[in-house]
C-alpha positions as CSV (number, residue, x, y, z in Angstrom):
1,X,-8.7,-15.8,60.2
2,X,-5.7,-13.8,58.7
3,X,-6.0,-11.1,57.0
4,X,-3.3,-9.3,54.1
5,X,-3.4,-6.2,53.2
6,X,-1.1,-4.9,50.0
7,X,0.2,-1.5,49.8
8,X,0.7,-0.7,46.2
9,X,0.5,2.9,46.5
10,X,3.4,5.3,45.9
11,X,5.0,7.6,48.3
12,X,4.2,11.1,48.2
13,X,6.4,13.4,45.3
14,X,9.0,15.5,46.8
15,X,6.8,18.2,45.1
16,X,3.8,17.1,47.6
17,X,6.0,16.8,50.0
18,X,7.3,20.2,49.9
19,X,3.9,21.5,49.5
20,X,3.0,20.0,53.1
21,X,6.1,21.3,54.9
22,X,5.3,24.6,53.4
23,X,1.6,24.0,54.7
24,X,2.5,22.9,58.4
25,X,5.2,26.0,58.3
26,X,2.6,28.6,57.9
27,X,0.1,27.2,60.4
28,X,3.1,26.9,63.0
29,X,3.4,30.7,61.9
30,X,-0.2,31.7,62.1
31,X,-0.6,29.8,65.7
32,X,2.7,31.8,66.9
33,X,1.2,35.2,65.7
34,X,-2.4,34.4,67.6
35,X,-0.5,33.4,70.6
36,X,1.8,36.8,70.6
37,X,-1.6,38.5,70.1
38,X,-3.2,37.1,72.9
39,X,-0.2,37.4,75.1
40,X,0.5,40.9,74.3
41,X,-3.9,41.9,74.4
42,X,-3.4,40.3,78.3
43,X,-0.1,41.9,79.0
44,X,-1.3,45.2,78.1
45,X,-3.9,45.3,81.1
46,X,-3.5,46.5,84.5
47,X,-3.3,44.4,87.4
48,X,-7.0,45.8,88.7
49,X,-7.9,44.8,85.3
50,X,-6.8,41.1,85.2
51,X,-8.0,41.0,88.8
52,X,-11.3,41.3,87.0
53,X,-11.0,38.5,84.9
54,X,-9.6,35.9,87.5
55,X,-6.7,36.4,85.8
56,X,-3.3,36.5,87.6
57,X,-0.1,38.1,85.7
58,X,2.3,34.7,86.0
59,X,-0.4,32.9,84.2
60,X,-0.8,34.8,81.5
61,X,1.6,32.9,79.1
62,X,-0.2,29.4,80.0
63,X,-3.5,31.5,79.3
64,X,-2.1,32.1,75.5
65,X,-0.6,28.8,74.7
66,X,-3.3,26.9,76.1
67,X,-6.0,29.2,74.2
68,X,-3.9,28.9,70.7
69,X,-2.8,25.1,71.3
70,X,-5.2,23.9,73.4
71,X,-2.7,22.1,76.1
């Protein structure tokens, strides 16, 4: 059996759409500040003090984007 399916709804306003970019431009912003913070907070400790933590210096950037983005 076939099925139809009718789209009579409208496209988004440019007013909406505005709205959204503006939206998505301010998470971008708030993910790039949470990902300087967490870069800089590891950065700022000693080698001893990563050594702690399991952490090793090159890794510290994958550590920040992968905590803020998630990949």
């Amino acid at each position: 059996m076939a099925y139809a399916t009718v789209n009579t709804g409208h496209a988004p306003s440019i007013a909406a759409r505005i709205l959204s970019a503006v939206k998505s431009t301010r998470e971008a912003w708030a993910k790039n500040a949470s990902y300087k913070r967490t870069f800089n907070e590891l950065d700022r400790l000693s080698n001893r003090e990563l050594a702690d933590i399991g952490v090793r210096r090159c890794d510290i950037s994958d550590i920040a984007r992968f905590h803020v983005y998630g990949r």
